[in-house]
C-alpha positions as CSV (number, residue, x, y, z in Angstrom):
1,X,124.9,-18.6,76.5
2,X,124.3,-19.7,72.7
3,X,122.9,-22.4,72.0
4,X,124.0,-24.4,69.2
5,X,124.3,-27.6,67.3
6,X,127.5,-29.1,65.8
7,X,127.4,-31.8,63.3
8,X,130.7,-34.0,63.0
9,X,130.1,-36.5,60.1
10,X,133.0,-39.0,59.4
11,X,134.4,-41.9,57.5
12,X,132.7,-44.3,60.2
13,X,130.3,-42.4,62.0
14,X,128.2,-39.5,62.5
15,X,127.7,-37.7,65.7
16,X,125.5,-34.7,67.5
17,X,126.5,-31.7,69.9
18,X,123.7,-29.7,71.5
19,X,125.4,-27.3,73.9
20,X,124.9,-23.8,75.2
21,X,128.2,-21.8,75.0
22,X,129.4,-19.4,77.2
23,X,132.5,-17.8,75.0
24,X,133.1,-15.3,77.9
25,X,134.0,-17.9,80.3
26,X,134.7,-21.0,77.9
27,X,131.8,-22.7,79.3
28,X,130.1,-25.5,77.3
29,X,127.2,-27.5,78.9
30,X,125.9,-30.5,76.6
31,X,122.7,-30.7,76.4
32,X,122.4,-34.0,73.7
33,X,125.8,-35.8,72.4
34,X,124.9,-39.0,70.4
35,X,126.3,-40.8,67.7
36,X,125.5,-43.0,65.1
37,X,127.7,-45.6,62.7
38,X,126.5,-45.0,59.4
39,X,129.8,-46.4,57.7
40,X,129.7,-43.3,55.5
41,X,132.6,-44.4,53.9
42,X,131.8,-47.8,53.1
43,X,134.1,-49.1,50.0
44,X,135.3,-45.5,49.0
45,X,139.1,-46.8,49.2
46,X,138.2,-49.6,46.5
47,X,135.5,-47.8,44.2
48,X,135.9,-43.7,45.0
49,X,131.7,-43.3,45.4
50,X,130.2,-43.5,48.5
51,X,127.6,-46.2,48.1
52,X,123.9,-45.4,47.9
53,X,123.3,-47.6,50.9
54,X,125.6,-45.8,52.9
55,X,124.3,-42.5,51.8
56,X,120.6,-43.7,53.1
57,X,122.1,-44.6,56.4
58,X,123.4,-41.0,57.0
59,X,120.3,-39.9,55.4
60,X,118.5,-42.1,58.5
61,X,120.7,-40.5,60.6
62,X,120.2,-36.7,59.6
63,X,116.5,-36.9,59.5
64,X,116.8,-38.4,63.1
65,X,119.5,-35.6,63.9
66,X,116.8,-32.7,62.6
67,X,114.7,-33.7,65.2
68,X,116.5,-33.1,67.7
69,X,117.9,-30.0,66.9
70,X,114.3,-28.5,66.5
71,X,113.3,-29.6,69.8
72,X,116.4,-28.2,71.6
73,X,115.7,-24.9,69.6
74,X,119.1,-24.6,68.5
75,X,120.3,-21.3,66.9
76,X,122.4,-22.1,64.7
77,X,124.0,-25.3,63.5
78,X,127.2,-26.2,61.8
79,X,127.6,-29.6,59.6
80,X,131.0,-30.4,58.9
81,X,132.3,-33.2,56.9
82,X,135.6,-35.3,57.1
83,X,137.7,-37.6,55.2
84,X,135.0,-39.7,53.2
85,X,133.5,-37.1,51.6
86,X,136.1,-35.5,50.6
87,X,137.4,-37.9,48.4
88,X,134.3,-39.2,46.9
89,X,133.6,-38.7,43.2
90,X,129.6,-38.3,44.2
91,X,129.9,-36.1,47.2
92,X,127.4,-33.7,45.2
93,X,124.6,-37.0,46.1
94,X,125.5,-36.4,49.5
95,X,125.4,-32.3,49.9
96,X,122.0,-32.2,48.1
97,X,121.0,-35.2,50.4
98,X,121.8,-33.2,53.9
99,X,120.8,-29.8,52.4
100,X,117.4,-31.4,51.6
101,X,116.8,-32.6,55.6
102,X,119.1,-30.1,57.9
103,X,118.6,-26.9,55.7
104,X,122.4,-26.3,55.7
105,X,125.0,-27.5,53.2
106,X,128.0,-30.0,54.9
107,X,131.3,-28.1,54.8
108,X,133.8,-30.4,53.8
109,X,136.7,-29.1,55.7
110,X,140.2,-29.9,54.9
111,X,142.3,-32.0,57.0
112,X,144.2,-29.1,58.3
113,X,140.3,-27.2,59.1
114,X,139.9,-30.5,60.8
115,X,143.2,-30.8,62.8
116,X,142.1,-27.3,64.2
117,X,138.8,-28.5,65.4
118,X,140.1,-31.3,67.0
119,X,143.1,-29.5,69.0
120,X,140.6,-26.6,70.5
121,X,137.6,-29.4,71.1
122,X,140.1,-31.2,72.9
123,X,142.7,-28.9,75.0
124,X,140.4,-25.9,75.6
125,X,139.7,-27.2,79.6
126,X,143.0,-28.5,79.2
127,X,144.8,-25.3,78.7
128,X,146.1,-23.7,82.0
129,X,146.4,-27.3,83.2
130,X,149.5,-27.5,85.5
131,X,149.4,-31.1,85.8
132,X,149.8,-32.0,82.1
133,X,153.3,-30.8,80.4
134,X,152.8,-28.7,76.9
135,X,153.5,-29.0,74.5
136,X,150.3,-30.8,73.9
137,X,150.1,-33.6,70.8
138,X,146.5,-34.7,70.0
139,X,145.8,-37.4,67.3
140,X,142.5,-37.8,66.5
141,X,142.3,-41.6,65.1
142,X,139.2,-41.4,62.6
143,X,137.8,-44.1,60.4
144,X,139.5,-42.2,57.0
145,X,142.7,-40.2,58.4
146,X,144.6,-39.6,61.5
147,X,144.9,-35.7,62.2
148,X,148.2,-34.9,64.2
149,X,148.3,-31.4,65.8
150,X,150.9,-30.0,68.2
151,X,150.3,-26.9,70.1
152,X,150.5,-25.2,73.6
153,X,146.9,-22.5,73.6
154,X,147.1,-22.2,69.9
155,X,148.0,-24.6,66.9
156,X,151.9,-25.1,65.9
157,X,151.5,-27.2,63.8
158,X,149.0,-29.9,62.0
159,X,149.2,-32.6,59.2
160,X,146.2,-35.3,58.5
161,X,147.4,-38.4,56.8
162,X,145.5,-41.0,55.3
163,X,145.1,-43.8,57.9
164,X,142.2,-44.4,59.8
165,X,140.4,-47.6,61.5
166,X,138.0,-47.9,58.4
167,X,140.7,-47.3,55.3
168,X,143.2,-50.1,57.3
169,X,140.6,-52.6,57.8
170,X,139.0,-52.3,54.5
171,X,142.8,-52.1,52.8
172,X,144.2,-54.8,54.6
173,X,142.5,-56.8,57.3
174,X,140.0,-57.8,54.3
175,X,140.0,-61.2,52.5
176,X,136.6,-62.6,50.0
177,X,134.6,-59.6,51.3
178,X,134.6,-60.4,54.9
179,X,136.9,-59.2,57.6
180,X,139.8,-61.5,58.3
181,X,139.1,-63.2,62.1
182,X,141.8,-63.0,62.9
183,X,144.1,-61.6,61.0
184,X,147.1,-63.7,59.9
185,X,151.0,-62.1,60.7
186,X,151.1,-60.9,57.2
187,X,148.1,-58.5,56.9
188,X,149.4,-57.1,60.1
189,X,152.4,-56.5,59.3
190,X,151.6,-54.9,55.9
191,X,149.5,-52.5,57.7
192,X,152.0,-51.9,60.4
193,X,153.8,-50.9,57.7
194,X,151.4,-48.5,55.7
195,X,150.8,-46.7,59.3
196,X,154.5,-46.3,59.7
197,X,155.0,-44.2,56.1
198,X,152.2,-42.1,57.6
199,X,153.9,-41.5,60.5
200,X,156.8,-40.8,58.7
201,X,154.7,-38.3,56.3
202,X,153.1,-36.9,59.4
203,X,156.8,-35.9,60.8
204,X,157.4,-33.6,57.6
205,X,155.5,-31.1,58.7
206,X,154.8,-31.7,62.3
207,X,157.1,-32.1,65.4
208,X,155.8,-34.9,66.9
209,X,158.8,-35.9,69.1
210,X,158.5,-32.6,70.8
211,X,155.2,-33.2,72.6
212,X,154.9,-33.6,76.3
213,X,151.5,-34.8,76.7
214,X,149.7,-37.1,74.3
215,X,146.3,-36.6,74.3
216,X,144.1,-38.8,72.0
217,X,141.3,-38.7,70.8
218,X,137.6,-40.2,68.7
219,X,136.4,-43.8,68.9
220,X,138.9,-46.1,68.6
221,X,141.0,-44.5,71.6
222,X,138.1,-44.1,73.9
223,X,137.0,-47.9,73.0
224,X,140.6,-48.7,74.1
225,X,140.3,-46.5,77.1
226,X,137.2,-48.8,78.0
227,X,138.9,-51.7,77.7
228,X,142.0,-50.7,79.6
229,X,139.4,-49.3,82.6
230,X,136.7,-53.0,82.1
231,X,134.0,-50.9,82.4
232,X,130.5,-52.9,82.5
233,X,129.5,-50.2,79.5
234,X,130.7,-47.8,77.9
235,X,130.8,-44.9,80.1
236,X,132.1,-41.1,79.1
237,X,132.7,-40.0,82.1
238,X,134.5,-42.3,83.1
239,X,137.0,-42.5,79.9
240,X,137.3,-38.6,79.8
241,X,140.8,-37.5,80.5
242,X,141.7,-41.2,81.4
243,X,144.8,-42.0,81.0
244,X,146.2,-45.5,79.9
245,X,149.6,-46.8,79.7
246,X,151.7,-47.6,76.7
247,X,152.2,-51.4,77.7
248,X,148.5,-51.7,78.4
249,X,147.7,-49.9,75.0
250,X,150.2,-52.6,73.9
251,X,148.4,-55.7,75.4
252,X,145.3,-54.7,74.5
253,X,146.3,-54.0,70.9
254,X,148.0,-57.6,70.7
255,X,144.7,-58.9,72.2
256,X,142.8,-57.5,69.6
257,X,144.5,-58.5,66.9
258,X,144.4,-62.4,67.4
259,X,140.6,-62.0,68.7
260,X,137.6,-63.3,66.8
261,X,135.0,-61.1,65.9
262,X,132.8,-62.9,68.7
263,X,135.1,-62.2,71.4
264,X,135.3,-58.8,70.4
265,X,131.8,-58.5,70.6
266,X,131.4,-59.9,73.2
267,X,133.3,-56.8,75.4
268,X,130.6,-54.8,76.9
269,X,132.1,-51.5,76.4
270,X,132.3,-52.2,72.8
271,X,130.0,-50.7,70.3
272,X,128.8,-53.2,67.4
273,X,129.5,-50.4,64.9
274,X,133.4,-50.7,66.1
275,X,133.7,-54.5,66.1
276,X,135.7,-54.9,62.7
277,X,137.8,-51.8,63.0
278,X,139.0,-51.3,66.7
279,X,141.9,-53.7,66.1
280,X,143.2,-51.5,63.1
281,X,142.6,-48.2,65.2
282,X,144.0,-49.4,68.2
283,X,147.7,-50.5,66.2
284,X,147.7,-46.8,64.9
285,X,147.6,-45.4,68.5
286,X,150.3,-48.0,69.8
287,X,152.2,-47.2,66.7
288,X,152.2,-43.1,67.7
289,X,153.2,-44.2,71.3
290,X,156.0,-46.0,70.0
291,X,156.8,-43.5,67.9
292,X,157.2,-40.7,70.2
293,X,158.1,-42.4,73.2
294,X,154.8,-41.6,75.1
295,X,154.8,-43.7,78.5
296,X,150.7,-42.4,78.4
297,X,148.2,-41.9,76.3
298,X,145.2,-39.1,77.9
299,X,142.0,-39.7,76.5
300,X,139.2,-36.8,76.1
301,X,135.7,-37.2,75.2
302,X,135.9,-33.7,73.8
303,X,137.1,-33.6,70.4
304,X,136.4,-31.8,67.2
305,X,132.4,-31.9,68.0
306,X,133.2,-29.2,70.6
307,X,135.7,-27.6,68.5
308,X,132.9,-26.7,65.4
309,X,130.8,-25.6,68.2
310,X,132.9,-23.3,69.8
311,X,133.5,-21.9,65.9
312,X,129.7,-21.3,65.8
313,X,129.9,-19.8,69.3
């Protein structure tokens, strides 16, 4: 076994793998998995700089992370960064920032580096599964992008495309700096639209109609998950390899969409950090179902966390 640490830091949130790996056997036991919203990419649609307050609170989050990672004694840690930082104009701020606390520099990994993650983080205790059909396409709905990868054991193809819970809801659902609650029929459909020509952009490159299994994956799908299951918290275990329904995905999409920010809140699986954005992220995982004709949606808890630390493995 290795044990290692694997640092996934996103548009919306940043989150922690512990885990010793077995490569031999393709064994991975967790030992700490937490995340953390920092809203990393807070405003970087509008301005193209990540704001210095969101910098402090993946600071907050990185000091708290180093911690951790010293008392598990990790060997070796990997800090991979997604979709915000990449398109920022001050990403140096935030690579002498994490360099300063974690003693590594954050690779900011292309979207197709990121697709990659995501499919072996999700499918690697999928693959030899004789229950679930392959092709295998797994969408990984972040707060920036949407990656798209279709594959059997390897990777046929992968595309990221620039919608994501954070960039919708800040790009449309937005009205006098506060998020519209509800939304009216027009911001919707506008965004309905903006996910549909990334959908389209998304078919250039990948097959997506040729998929036999969906599986999805990151916050918004497993919050969705939760709601579809009512659990009484949010509950991993639970959610992992789930599967929900495209009607139900449907009514719970609708639901969201005409709900107030209280009643959002108000479900207990719900994380505050998700509150303004789940609405957007759920509409882009109805809008793949529709898409592709997927009667299911299979959710994993394993995503491209597990994927950087198998890399590191």
């Amino acid at each position: 076994m290795t044990r290692v640490a694997a640092i996934d830091c996103g548009t919306n949130s940043i989150r922690l793998l512990v885990a010793d790996c077995d490569p031999a056997t393709g064994e991975l036991v967790d030992l700490d998995r937490r995340m953390t919203i920092v809203r990393l990419g807070q405003g970087v649609d509008r301005t193209g700089r990540l704001a210095p307050e969101a910098l402090e609170r993946t600071f907050a989050a990185c000091r708290e992370y180093a911690a951790v990672i010293k008392e598990h004694g990790a060997e070796r840690l990997r800090f991979v960064a997604t979709s915000a930082s990449r398109d920022a104009e001050n990403r140096d701020d935030f690579v002498r920032g994490v360099l300063d606390i974690l003693g590594v520099e954050p690779e900011v990994i292309t979207g197709d580096q990121e697709a990659e993650f995501s499919f072996t983080g999700a499918t690697k205790e999928l693959t030899g599964s004789d229950h679930l059909a392959r092709p295998y396409l797994v969408v990984d709905i972040g707060g920036g992008s949407t990656e798209f990868v279709v594959g059997d054991d390897h990777v046929r193809a992968a595309r990221s495309v620039d919608v994501g819970c954070v960039r919708m809801t800040e790009r449309h659902l937005v009205q006098d700096g506060a998020v519209s609650d509800p939304p009216g029929a027009a911001q919707i459909t506008a965004m309905r639209a903006d996910i549909e020509a990334a959908l389209d952009l998304a078919e250039q490159t990948v097959p997506l109609r040729e998929a036999r299994t969906l599986v999805g994956l990151a916050g918004s799908v497993t919050t969705v998950s939760a709601i579809a299951l009512e659990l009484p918290e949010y509950d991993s275990a639970a959610i992992h390899h789930s599967r929900v329904s495209r009607e139900r995905v449907r009514e719970i999409t609708e639901w969201l969409l005409r709900s107030t920010h209280a009643e959002r809140a108000a479900v207990p699986s719900m994380h505050p950090g998700r509150v303004d954005v789940i609405a957007a992220g759920a509409l882009v995982l109805l809008s793949i179902m529709e898409r592709i004709g997927a009667e299911e949606v299979v959710v994993s808890e394993h995503d491209i966390l597990d994927g950087i630390a198998w890399s590191i493995a």
